[in-house]
N, C-alpha and C positions, 0 to 999 in steps of 0.2 A: 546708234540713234540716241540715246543715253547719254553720252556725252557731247552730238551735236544739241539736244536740249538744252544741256547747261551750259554749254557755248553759246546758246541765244541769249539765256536769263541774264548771262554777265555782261554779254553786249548792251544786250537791252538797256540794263542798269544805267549803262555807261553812259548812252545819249538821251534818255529819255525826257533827263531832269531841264535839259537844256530849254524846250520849249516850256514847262511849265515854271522854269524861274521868276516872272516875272511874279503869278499868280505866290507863290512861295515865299519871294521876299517881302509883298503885303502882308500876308499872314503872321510874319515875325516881326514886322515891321524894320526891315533891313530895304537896302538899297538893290536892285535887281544884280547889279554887278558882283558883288558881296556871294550871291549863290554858287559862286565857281568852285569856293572852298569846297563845297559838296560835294561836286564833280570831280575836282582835283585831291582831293584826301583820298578818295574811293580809288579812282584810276593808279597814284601812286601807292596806295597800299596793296594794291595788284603787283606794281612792279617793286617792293620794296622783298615781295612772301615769294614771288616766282624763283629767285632762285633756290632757297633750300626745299623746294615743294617736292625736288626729287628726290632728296635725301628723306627728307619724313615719309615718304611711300616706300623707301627701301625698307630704313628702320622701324616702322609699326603696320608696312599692309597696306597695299594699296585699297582693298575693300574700305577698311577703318577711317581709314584717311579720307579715301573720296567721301562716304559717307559721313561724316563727321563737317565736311566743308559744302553739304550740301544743307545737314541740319543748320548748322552757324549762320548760312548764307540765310538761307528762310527764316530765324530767327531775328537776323539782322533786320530784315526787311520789313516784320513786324513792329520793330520798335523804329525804326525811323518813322512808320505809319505814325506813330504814334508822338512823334518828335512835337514839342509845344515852342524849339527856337532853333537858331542855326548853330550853336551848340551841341546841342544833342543831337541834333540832324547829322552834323560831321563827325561828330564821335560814331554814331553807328554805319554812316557808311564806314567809316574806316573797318568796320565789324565786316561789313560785306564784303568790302575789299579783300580781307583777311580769306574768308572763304571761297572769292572766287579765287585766289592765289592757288590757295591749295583744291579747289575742285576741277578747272577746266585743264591745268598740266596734269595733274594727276590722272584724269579719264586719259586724256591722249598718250600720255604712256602708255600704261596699260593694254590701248586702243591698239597702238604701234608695236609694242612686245610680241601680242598674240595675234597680230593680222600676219597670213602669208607675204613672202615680196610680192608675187603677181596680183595682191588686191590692194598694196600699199596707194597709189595714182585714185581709187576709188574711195579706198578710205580716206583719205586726205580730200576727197572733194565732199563730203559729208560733211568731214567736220570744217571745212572752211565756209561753206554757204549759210549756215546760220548767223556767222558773221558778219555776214552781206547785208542777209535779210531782215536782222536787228538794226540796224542805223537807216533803212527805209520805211520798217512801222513804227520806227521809235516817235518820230516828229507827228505826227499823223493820230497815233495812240495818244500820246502827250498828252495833245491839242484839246482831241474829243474828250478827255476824261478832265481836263483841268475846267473847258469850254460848261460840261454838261453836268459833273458830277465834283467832285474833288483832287486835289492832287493826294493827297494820298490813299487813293485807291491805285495809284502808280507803284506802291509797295505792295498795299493788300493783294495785287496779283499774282504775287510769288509765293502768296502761302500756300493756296493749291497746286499748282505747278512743285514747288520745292519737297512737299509731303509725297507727290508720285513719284516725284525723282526716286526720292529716300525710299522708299517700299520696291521699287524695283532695284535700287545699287545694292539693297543688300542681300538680295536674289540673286541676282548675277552676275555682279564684278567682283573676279577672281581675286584671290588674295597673291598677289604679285608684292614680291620681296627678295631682299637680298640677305642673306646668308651673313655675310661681312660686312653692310656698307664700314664705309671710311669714316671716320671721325669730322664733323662738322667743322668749318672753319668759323667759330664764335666770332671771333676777332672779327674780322671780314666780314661778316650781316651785321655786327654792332657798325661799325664804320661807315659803310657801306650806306646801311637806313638810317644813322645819323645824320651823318653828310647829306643825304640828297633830303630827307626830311626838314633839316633846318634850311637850308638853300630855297627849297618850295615856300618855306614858312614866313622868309623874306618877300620873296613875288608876292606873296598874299598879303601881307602887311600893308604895300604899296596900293591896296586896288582898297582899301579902308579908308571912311571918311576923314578923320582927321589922321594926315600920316606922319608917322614919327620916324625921319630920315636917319637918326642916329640906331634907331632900332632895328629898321633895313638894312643899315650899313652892318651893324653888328653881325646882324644874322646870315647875310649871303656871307660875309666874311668866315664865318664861324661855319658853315656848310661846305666853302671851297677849302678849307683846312683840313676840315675832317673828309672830305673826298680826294685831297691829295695823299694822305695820311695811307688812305683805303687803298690807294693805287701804288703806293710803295709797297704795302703790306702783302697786296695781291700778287704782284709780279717778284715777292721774295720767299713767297710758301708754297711747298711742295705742291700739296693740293689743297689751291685757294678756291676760296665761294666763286670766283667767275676766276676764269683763266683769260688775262688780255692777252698774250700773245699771239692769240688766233689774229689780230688786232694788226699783226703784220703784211698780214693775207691783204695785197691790194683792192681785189674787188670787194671782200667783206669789208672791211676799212670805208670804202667808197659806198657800200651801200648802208654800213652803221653812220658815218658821218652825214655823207648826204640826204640817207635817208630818214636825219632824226631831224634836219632842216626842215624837208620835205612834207614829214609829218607834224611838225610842230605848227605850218601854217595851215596844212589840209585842217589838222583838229580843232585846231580854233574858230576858220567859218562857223560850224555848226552849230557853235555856241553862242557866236556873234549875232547871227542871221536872225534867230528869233525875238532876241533881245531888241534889235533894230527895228523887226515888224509891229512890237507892241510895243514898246517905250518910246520909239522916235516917232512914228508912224500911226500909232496908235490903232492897229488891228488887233482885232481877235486871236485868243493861243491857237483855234482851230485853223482857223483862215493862215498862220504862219507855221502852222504844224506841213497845210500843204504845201505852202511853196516849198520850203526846205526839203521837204521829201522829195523834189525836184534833182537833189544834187544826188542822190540815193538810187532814184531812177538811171541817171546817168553813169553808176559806179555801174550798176549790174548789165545795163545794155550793152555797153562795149567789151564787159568779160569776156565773152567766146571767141573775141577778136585780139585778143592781147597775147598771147603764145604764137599767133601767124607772123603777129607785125613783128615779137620778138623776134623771129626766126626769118621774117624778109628782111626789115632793118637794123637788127642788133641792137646790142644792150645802151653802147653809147650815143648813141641817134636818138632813141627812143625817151631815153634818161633825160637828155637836155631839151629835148621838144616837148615833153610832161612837165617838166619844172616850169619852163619859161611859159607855157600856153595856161600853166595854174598859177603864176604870178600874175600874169593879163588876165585873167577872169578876176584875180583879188584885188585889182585894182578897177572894172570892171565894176563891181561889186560897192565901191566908193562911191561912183555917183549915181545909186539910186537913190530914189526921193520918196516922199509918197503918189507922187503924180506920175512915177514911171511905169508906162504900160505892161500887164501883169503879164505877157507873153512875151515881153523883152526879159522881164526878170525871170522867168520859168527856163526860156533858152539860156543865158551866161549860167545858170544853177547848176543845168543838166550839162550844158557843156564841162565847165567846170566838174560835174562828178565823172566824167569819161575820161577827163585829163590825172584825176584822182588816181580813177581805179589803173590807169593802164601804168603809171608811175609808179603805184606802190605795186604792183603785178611785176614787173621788171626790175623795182628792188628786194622782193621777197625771194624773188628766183634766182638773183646774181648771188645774192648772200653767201650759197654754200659751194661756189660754181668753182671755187680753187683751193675749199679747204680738203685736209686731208683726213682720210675714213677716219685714221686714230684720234683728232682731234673735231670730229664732229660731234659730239656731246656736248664738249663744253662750247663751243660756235653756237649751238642751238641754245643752251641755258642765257652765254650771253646776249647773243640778240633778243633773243623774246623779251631779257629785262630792260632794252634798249627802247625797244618797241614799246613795249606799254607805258616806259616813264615820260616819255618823249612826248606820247599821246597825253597825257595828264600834263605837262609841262608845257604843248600848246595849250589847253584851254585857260593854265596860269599865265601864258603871255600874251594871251586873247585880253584878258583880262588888264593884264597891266599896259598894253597897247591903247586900252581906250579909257584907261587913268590917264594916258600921256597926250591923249586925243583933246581934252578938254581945254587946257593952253592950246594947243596948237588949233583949236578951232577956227580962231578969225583964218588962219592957212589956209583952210582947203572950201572956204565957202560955202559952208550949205548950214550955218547957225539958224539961219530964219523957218529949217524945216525943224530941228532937234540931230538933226544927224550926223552933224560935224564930227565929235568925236569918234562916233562910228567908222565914217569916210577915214579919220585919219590912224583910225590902227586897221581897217583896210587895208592901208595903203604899206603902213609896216609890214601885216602878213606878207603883203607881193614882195616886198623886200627880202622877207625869208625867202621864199620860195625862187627867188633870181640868184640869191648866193649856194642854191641848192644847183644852179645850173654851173657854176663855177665849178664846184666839185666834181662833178658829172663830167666836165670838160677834161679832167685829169686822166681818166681812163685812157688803155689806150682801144685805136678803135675793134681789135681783138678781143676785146673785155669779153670773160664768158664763153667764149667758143666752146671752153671745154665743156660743157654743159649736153647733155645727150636728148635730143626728143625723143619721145618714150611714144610707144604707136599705138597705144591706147587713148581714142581722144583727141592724138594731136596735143596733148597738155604737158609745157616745158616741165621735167624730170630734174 
């Protein structure tokens, strides 16, 4: 329970800011689009710390270690309260980032070490429901605190929350450590967070008021270098910071690639949507905290139904009617207006989050469905870094979809409401999410069979 706690606090983080951007970029006086860096610094500095997070719980304790990225994380969350610009505001997410890297792998370690196998199915549903249940109070929370009181009291809530944390991990999570670890691959996390941090740094540059194309060209250029650099380096050392080779495994393959598509459009809605309800539309944070929560409600109502359909329809069925029914919701999504009946827009939201949740349910589960026992460790290290960059990389292409939105305005017609740019990185998202069905198409229709239902539950194993 401990660490599904701090698996809400990190979620939480993650979506909260979305609704309150707007309220945020006033305050700094920045442009609302501009707040992504926020979101986007924080999520990739999750995925930049995830993979050594298991090596640093070998070598110093995991007690030490979770504890220490519990303190970090609460102290982070103080001083961004406390941020006076978008400077400092992204500097200490990156602080938070840093510590939920190393807080939420490191509990579930631990978590996973010391549970028996027969509560393994149990434990793993603890700590995935706080996951859930943070992107459906996030919008909602946002709203009412941006609406009634401030936005940063969106930080101040973590100081008590982080303080209980910390007086209970250092009571009761075992000092779990390794004897030997291995020697860190330096190389490979320099490279590694090099590369994908300047690559990010480029998207960002792009969503800034005056853009400087020679500076974006440099910088994607300069981050695709240093990530090819990383991928020679990795697939030539013994024991590299991520081992690609699992990479060959066709259905992990299909669910890393499709499913970093998949997510790059899911993640970006969320950030879109409120943006659209106050800036185009000119609603209230509140009033757009609920709709969005709409999509939130839809992730969690179809859960209980997604391991049946997996197991009547199969992984490939399933895979390519989640993609394509969440490209037609993202396009869907393009032409609303402000004069679109709020229970047309509540239905495509929630619909749209059942298409979500049962998509990424079917590629969480295909992931480990043909790797082999010896080589599930590193399978697990890499996709997680997959997953959370990927999610931070949609909201940067949320972002630069509706930089490219702005020309393409007079296209998609709807300039006279404010919306146009919206509608047309909309309409980009569904394009992700349509080349995610291509992928999905590759399988073949065997994908995952080997996979076992576990009879606890009924929940794919």
């Amino acid at each position: 329970m401990l660490v599904a706690g701090a698996f809400f606090m990190e979620n939480l983080d993650g979506t909260i800011i979305a609704t309150a951007a707007p309220r945020m970029a006033r305050s700094f006086g920045v442009p609302s689009v501009e707040l992504n860096v926020a979101i986007t610094s924080y999520l990739l500095a999750l995925g930049v710390f995830i993979p050594v997070s298991g090596w640093i719980a070998d070598r110093f304790g995991a007690r030490i270690v979770f504890s220490s990225a519990i303190a970090l994380f609460t102290i982070a969350s103080g001083l961004c309260a406390l941020s006076t610009g978008l400077g400092e505001l992204t500097a200490t997410r990156v602080l938070q980032g840093m510590g939920g890297a190393l807080m939420v792998p490191v509990g579930r370690l631990v978590v996973l070490r010391t549970a028996g196998k027969s509560d393994i199915i149990r434990v793993i549903a603890y700590l995935t429901w706080p996951g859930l249940v943070a992107p459906l109070l996030a919008p909602v929370l946002g709203g009412a605190l941006v609406t009634y009181a401030s936005w940063r009291w969106i930080f101040v809530l973590n100081l008590p929350l982080g303080l209980m944390a910390l007086l209970i991990a250092v009571r009761i999570v075992p000092d779990v450590r390794l004897q030997r670890p291995p020697n860190l691959d330096w190389l490979g996390f320099v490279l590694t967070g090099a590369g994908l941090g300047t690559f990010v740094y480029g998207l960002e540059l792009v969503t800034n008021g005056n853009v400087s194309w020679p500076a974006v060209g440099a910088a994607i250029c300069v981050g695709l270098l240093l990530i090819g650099w990383a991928v020679i380096h990795l697939n030539r050392n013994a024991h590299p910071l991520l081992d690609l080779k699992v990479l060959r495994v066709t259905t992990f393959r299909a669910s890393s690639l499709g499913g970093s598509l998949f997510r790059i459009a899911t993640s970006a809605a969320p950030f879109l949507l409120p943006l659209m309800f106050q800036d185009a539309f000119d609603w209230s944070p509140f009033k757009s905290g609920l709709l969005v929560i709409a999509v939130f409600v839809g992730n969690i109502s179809i859960k209980p139904l997604t391991s049946p359909m997996l197991h009547r329809f199969g992984f490939r069925s399933l895979l390519i009617s989640a993609a394509g029914a969440t490209g037609v919701a993202l396009a869907l999504c393009a032409a609303f207006t402000a004069h679109t009946p709020l229970w047309l827009i509540v239905l495509v939201l929630a619909a749209s989050g059942t298409f979500r949740s049962t998509g990424m349910t079917a590629y969480n589960t295909i992931v480990f469905a043909d790797v082999a026992p010896e080589a599930m460790g590193n399978a697990n290290t890499l996709s997680s870094t997959i997953q959370q960059l990927t999610m931070g990389l949609g909201v940067a292409v949320g972002a630069l979809a509706l930089r490219a939105g702005v020309p393409l305005d007079h296209l998609v017609g709807a300039k006279s409401t404010g919306a146009g740019p919206f509608a047309a990185a909309f309409l980009v998202l569904a394009l992700v999410a349509f080349l995610a069905v291509g992928e999905a198409t590759m399988l073949g229709p065997q994908a995952g069979s080997a996979i076992v239902v576990a009879r606890e539950g009924g929940e794919i194993s």
